[in-house]
C-alpha positions as CSV (number, residue, x, y, z in Angstrom):
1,X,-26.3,-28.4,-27.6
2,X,-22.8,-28.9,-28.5
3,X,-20.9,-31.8,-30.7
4,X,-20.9,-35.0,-29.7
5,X,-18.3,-36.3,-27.2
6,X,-17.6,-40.0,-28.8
7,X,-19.9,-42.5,-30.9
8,X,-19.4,-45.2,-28.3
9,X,-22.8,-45.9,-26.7
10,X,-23.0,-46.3,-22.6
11,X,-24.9,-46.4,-19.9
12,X,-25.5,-44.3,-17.1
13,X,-23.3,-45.9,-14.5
14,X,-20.3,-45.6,-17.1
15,X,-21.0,-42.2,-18.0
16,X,-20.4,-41.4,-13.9
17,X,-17.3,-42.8,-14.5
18,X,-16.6,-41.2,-18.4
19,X,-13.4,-38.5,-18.1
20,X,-14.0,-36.7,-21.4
21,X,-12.1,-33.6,-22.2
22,X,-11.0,-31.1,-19.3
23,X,-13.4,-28.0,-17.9
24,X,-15.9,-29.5,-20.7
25,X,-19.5,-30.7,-19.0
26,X,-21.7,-33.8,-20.8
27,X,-24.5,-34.9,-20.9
28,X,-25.6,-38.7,-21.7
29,X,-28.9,-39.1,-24.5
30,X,-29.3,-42.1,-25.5
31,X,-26.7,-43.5,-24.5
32,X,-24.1,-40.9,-26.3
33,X,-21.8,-38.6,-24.3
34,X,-22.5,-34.6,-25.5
35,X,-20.8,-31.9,-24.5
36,X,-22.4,-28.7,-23.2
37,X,-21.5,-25.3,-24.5
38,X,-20.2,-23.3,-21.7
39,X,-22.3,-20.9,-19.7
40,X,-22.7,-17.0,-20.5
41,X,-22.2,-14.5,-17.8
42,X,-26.3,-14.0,-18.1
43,X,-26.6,-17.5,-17.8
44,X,-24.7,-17.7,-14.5
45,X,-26.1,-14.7,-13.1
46,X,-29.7,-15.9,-13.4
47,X,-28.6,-19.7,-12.0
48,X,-27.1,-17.9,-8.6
49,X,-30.1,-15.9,-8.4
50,X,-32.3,-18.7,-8.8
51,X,-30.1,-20.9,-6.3
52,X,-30.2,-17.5,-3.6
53,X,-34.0,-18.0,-4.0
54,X,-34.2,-21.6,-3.6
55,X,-31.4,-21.8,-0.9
56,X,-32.7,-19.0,1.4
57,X,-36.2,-20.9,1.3
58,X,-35.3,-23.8,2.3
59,X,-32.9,-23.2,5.1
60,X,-35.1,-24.4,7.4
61,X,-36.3,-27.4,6.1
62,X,-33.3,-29.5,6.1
63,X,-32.6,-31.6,4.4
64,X,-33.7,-29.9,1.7
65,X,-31.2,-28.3,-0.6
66,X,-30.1,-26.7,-3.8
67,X,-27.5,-28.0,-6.0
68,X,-26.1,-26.2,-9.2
69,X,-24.7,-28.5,-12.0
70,X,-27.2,-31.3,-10.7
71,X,-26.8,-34.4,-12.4
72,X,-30.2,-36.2,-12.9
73,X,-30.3,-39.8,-14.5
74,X,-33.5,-39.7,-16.4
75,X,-33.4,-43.6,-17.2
76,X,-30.6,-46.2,-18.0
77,X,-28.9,-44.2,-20.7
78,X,-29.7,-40.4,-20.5
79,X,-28.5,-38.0,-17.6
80,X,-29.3,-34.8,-18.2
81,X,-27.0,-31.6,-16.1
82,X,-29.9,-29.4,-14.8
83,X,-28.5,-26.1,-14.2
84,X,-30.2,-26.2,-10.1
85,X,-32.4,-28.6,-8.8
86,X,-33.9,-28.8,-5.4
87,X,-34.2,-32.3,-3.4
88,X,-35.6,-33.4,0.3
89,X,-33.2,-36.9,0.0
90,X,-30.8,-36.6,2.2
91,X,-26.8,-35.9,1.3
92,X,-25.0,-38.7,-0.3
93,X,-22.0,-38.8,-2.2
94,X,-23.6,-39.8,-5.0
95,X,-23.2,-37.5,-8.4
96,X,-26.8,-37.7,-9.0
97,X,-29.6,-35.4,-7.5
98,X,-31.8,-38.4,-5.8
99,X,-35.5,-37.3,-5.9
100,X,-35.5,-34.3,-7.0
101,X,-38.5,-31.8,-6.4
102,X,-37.5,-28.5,-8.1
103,X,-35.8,-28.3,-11.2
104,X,-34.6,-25.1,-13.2
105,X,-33.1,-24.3,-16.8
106,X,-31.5,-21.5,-17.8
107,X,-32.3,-21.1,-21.8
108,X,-29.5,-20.3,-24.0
109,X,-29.4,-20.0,-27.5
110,X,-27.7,-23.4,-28.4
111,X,-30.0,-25.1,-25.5
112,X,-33.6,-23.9,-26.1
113,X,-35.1,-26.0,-28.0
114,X,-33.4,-29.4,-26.4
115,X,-34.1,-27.8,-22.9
116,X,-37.6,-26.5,-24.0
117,X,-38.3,-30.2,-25.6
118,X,-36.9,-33.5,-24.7
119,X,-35.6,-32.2,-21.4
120,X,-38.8,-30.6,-19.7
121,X,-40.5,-33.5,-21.0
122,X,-38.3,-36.1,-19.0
123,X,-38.4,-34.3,-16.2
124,X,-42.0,-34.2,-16.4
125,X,-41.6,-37.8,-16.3
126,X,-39.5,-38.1,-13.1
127,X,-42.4,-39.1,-10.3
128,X,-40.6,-37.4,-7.6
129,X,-41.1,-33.8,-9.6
130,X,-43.2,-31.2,-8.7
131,X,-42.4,-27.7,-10.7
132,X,-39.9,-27.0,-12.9
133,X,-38.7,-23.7,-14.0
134,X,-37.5,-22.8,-17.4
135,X,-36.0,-19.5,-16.9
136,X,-34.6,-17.3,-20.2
137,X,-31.4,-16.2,-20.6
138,X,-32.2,-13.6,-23.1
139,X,-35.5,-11.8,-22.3
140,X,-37.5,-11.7,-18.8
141,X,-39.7,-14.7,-19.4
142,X,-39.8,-17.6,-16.9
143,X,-42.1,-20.4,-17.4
144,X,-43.1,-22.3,-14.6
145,X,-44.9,-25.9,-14.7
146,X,-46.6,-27.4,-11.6
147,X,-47.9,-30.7,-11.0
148,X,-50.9,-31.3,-9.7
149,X,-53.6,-33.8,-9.1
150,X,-55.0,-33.6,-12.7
151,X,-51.4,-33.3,-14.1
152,X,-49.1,-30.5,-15.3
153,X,-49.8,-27.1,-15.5
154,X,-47.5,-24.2,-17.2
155,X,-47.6,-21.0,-16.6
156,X,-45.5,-18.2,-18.6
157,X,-44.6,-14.8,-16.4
158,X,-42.7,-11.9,-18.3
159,X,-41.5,-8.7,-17.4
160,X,-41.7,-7.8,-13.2
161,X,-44.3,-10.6,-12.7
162,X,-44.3,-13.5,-9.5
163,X,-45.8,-16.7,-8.6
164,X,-46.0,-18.9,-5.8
165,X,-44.3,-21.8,-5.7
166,X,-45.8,-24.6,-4.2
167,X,-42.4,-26.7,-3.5
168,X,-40.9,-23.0,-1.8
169,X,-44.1,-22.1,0.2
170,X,-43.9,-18.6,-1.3
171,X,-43.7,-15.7,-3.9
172,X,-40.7,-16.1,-6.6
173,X,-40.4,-12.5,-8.0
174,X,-39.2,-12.5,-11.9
175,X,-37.1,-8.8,-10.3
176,X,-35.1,-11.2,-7.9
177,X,-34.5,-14.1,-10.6
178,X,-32.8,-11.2,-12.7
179,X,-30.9,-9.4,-10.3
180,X,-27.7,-7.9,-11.4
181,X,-28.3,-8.7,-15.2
182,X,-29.3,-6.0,-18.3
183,X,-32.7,-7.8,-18.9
């Protein structure tokens, strides 16, 4: 996670509206602006494979979509920016992800433990979510949590392993998630 924006606390609704510097992304936690440390080419690789995944399954099921970048307000002040997310809701021009049912991380160095901790936790949280996928940016290791009836269940898949997602109706190959990169 990278420095702190500005000490001033806010809430969601003004962070919407918060500038901060230029080509930097925030997040809000509690209340405090963040900025994001920018993407490696791994890291981008992985979240256009995962959205070619996502996308491709869902074509038919509009209004179901993928979004890159999506912003999702956890409460009144924290927003997290999920690298994809998945919704049914339809379009608006809203800069939040409303309901969404899907969500993926890509894990970075300066991210893992904050995406791997707080963040999967909130998003376990949201009632409209139903798997999450946190996806490494280093090693071929995706680990995917479900929720079912009981609760959540994770899952961790390494190497040339699959799974079915319930949310896509079908296989998710670890080989397609990591198309194009060296791991």
């Amino acid at each position: 996670m990278a420095d702190r924006a500005e000490d001033q606390r806010m809430t969601v609704e003004e962070f919407l509206e918060f500038e901060g510097e230029p080509d930097t992304r925030y997040e809000l936690i509690d209340g405090i602006p963040h900025s994001m440390a920018p993407a490696q080419t791994t890291h981008g690789e992985i979240v256009a494979n995962c959205s070619f995944e996502i996308q491709s399954r869902l074509r038919q099921r509009a209004p179901c979509r993928a979004q890159s970048d999506a912003g999702i307000a956890i409460d009144d002040d924290t927003f997290f920016q999920a690298d994809l997310a998945a919704t049914c809701s339809d379009p608006s021009r809203s800069k939040t992800i409303e309901a969404p049912v899907l969500i993926v991380e890509v894990l970075s160095p300066s991210t893992r433990q904050h995406d791997l901790g707080r963040k999967l936790d909130a998003y376990k949280g949201l009632p409209t979510v139903l798997e999450i996928w946190i996806v490494d940016s280093e090693r071929r290791w995706l680990q995917v949590w479900v929720r079912e009836d009981a609760g959540w269940i994770g899952r961790d898949l390494i190497g040339s392993a699959d799974f079915t997602s319930p949310v896509l109706e079908s296989a998710i190959r670890l080989d397609d998630t990591y198309r194009n990169t060296t791991l």
